[in-house]
N, C-alpha and C positions, 0 to 999 in steps of 0.2 A: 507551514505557510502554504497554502494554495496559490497555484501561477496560472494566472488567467493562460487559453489555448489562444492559438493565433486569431483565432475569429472572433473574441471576446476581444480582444484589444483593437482590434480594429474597428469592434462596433461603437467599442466604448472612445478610443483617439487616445486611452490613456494608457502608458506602457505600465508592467505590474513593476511595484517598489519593490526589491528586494534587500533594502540594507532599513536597519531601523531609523527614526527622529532622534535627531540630538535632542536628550534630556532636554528637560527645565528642569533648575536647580537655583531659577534668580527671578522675580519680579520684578523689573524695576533695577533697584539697587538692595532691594530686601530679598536675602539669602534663605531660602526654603528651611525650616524646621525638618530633623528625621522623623518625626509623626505624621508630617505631611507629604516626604516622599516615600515614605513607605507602601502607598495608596498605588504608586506607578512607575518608580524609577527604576528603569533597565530595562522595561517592556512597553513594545508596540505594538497594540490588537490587530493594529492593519497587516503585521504580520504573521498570525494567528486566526484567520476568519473572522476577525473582525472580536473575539472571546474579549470580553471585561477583564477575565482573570486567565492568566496563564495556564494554557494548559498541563498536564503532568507528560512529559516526553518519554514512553516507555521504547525506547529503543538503546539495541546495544552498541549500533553505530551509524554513522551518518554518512551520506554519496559525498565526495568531492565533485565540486563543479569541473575540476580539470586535472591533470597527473598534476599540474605544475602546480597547483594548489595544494596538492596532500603529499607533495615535498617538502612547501611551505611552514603546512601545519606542523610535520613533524619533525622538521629544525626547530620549531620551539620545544613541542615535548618532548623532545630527547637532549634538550639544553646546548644544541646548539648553537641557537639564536635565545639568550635571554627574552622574557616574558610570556612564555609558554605558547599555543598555538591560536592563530591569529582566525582560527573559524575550530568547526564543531568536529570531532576526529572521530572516537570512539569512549565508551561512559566510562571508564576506566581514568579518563584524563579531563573530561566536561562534559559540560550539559547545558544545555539551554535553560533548564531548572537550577542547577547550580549556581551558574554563572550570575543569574538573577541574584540569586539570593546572596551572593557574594559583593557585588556592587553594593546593594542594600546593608550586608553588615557594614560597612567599611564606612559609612554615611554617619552611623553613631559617633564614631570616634574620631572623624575625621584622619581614617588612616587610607593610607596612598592605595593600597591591594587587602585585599582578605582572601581565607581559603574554608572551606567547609567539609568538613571531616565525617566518619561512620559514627565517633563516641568523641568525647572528650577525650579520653585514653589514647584515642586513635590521633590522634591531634596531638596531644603532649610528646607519646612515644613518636610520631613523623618528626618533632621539633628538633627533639633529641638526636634522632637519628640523621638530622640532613646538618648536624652542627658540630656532632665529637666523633675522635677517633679515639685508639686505646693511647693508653698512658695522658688521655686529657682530664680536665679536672673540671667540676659542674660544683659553682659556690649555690649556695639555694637558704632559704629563709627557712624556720622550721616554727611551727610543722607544718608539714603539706599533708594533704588528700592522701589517704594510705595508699593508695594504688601508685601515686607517683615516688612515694619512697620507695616503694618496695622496687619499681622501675629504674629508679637510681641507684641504690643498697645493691640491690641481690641480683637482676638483670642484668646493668650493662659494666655493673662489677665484675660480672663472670667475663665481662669482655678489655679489662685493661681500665674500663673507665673509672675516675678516682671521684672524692668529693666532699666538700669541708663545709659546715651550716654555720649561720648564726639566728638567734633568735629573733622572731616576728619583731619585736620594740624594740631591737638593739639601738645604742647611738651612733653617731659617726665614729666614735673611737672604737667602738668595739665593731663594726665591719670595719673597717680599715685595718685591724688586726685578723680580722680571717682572710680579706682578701690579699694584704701583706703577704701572710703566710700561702696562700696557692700560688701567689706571682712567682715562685721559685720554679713551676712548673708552665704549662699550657692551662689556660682558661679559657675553655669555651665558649661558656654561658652560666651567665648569672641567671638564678630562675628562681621567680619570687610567687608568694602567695599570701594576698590583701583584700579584705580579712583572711586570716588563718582558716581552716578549717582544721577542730570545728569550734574553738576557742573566741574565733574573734576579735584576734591579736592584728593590731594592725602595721606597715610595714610601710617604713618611712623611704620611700621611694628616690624622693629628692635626694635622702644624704646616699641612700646605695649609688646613685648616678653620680653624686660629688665623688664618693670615695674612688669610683671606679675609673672616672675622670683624673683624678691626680696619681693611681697607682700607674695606669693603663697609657701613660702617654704617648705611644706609639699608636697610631689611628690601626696600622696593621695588626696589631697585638691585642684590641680592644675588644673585650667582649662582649656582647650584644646582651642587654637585659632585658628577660622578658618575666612576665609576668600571668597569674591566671586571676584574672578579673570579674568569674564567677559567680561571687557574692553580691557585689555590689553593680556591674556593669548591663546596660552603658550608664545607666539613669542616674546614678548615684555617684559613679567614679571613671576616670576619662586617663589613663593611664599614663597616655601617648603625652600629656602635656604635662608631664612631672619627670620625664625624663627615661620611662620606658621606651625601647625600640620595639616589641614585639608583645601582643597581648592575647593569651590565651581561655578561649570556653570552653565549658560543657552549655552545648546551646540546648540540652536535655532539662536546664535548669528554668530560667526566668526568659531567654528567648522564646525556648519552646510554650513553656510557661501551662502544657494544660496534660503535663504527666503521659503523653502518648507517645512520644518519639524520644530517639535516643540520635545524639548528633553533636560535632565539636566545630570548634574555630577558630583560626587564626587571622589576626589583622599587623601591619605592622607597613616597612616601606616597602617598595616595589625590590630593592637589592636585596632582603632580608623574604621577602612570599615567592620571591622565583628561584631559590636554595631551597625552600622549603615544598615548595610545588613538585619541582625533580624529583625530589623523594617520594611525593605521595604520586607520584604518577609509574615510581619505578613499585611499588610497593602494595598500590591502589587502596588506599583508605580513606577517597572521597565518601560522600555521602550519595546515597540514593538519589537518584529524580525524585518519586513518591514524598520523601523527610523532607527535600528541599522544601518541595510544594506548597508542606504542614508548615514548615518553620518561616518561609513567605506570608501564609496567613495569622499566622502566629505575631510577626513582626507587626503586622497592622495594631495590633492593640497593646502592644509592649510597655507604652507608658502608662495606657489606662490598668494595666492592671498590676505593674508596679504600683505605682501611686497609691491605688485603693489597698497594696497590701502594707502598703509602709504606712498608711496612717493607721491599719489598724495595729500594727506590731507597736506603735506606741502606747497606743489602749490598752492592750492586753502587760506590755511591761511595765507600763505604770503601776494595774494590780501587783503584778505578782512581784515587784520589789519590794512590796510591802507585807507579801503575806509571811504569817510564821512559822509556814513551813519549808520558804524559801531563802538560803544563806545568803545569795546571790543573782543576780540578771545580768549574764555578758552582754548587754545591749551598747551598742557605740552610741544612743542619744544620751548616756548616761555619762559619758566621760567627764564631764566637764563639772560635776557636780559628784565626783567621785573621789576620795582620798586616795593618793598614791599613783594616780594615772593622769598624771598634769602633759608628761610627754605624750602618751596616747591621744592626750586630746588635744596635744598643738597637732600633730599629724592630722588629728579627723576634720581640723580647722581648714590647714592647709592642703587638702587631698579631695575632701570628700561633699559632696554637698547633699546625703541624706545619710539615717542610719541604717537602712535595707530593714529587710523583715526574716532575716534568720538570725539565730540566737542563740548562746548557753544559757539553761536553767539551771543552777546548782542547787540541787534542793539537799536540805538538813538532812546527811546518813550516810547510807553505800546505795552500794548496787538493789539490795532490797528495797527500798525507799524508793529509788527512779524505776525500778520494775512495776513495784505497786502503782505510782503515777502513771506510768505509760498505760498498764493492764487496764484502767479505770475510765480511761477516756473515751468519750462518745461521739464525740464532733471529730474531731482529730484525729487524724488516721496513723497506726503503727508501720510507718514505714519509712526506708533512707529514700534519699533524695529532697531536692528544694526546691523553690522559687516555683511552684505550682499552684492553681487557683484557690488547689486546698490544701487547708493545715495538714502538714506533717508533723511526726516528733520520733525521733530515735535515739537509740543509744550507741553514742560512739567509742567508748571502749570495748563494749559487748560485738558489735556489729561493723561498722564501718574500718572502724580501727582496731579491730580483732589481732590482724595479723603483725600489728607493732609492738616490739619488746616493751616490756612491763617496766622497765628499767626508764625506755626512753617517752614513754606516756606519761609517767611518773613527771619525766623532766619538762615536759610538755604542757604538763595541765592538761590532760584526760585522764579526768578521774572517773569512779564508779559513779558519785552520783553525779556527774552534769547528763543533763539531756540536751539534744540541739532541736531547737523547735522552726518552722519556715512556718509564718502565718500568711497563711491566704487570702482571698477578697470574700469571707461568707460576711458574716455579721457580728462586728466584734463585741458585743454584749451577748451575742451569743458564745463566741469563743469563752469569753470570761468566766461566763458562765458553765463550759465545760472545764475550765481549768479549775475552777473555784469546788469542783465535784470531784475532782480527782484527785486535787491535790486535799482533800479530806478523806479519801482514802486511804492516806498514808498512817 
């Protein structure tokens, strides 16, 4: 921000603003859409030279206006004073880019705070770490993203921490049986993952919060359930209103949405992001100024370009459930007209209101079979990662979930041949037409 000198203000009669406009967030009585505050909320050009778009803030730290102010600030970031620091400190703890972009996530989901991270990873591993100590116990849904098992498993195993799953569809009897059994210990956090990756499996929200609710009746004992909402959020699924307290991204996926940045996030209440702040401030696994920037312009189109990929992931699975060299399509528009998956699809009833556009392909065979598929593709790009403009397709035994015992993939459902496919926004008679080339390859 530029501050007019003495002589400009006196030419001008106006003294210079230095605090921003209170938001609009209401017309009227009609409450703003997140695709239409995306355009401006949490930025003031009058405090930026008057810039349309926010500038990117490359600095590593900021003046205090006064000693008593950068005492201030940092009784917040050092958790003295719960909700972190009340102005701009050092980029280790905020940003002017961040912060932006933080107000704006939280808008989705209508959660009270958000936090913005370096990776997803970075963001899971903060969550984890500002919530358990050793001999605690993390119940969790399975499967998750290999990097979070093995985070749980093998990392903070080596530190005392314990941890008992149950599966993606479980009922309420059978979590109320896994959570039974950790209640004899500490429970930290429940930590769930809907859809599964990379299966698809969706995870009945509701009854994990009933169950947890009647085991956990002590509100001090209560463990806070969070969730990574990756697949389908915000567009398709809204966590916070099923009964999660905490929900977490890879905003590298459908936020970012154009495969160029890499960046996570947390949303949840203000009591649950300023435990989790501390940590990322003692630890610094915010995200950049610069990624903020990306993933600010990024947000501007976030339903258009969900949207245009989910109608075409319906185009494209409609083919290929029919093809003959395809066993299966994990697609969740399919539940409901699916034998055997009646529960799956009361949850995608009650949870979700679209099917997203990533997917298992099980095609007829092994690993040979979805290698030749993959090798053959020409639209469709061989690579992990999701929710970008363009098709992806990988193999998650081979790659993603390389490092997961054979034993528990097995139990999992990662087989050799599923592929996970993220359909993009190109032209899906074009996609079809690449699948329909590959998968005659086989």
């Amino acid at each position: 921000m530029a501050i007019k000198n003495e002589d400009e203000a006196d030419l001008t009669g106006v003294a210079p603003r230095t605090k921003p406009k209170p938001p609009i967030e209401k017309i009227g009585d009609r409450k703003l859409k997140p695709s239409t505050l995306m355009m401006g909320h949490g930025y003031d050009p009058m405090l930026s030279e008057g810039s349309l778009k926010p500038p990117i803030f490359l600095t590593s730290t900021f003046v205090f206006p006064n000693a008593a102010a950068g005492k201030r600030h940092f009784e917040g970031v050092t958790g003295k004073r719960p909700g972190g620091a009340e102005g701009l400190v050092y980029s280790r703890f905020n940003g002017p880019n961040q912060e932006i972009l933080e107000d704006r996530l939280g808008i989705w989901e209508d959660a009270e705070d958000a936090l913005a991270f370096s990776s997803g990873m970075s963001a899971i591993a903060t969550l984890f770490l500002s919530m358990v100590k050793p001999g605690d116990t993390i119940v969790h849904s399975g499967p998750l993203y290999a990097a979070t098992e093995t985070l749980i498993a093998r990392i903070l195993g080596r530190f005392g921490v314990h941890w008992l799953d149950f599966p993606a569809g479980a009922t309420r009897e059978e979590i109320d049986a896994v959570l039974g059994k950790a209640a004899s210990g500490r429970v930290a956090l429940i930590y769930l993952e809907s859809p599964a990756n990379p299966t698809n499996a969706l995870v009945d929200i509701q009854a994990v919060a009933a169950s947890r609710d009647a085991i956990f009746k002590n509100a001090a004992e209560k463990p806070p359930i969070a969730i990574d909402n990756t697949f389908l959020g915000p567009l398709w699924l809204k966590p916070l209103e099923h009964g999660a307290d905490i929900v977490v991204y890879s905003l590298t996926k459908y936020a970012g949405g154009h495969s160029d940045l890499v960046a996570g996030g947390v949303l949840g209440s203000k009591e649950h992001i300023n435990t989790i702040r501390l940590m990322r401030n003692t630890i610094g696994t915010i995200c950049d100024p610069h990624t903020a920037w990306m993933l600010m312009r990024s947000l501007e189109t976030l339903e258009l370009r969900m949207s245009r990929a989910g109608e075409n992931a319906v185009k494209v699975c409609e083919f290929l459930r029919s093809h003959p060299k395809v066993e299966r399509v994990g697609y969740l528009g399919f539940l409901e007209d699916t034998p055997g998956m009646e529960r799956q699809a009361d949850i995608y009833r009650r949870h979700c209101t679209g099917a997203g556009s990533t997917f298992s392909l099980i095609v007829k065979g092994g690993e040979k079979e979805a290698f030749a598929f993959l090798d053959a593709l020409k639209i469709a790009k061989l690579a992990v990662s999701l929710g970008g403009t363009e098709t992806l397709a990988s193999h998650p035994a081979a790659m993603t979930h390389l490092s997961v015992p054979d034993a528990r993939k097995k139990a999992l459902g990662i087989t050799d041949n599923l592929v996970r496919i993220s359909i993009g926004v190109e032209d899906a008679d074009d996609l079809i037409a690449d699948f329909q080339q590959a998968l005659d390859a086989i």
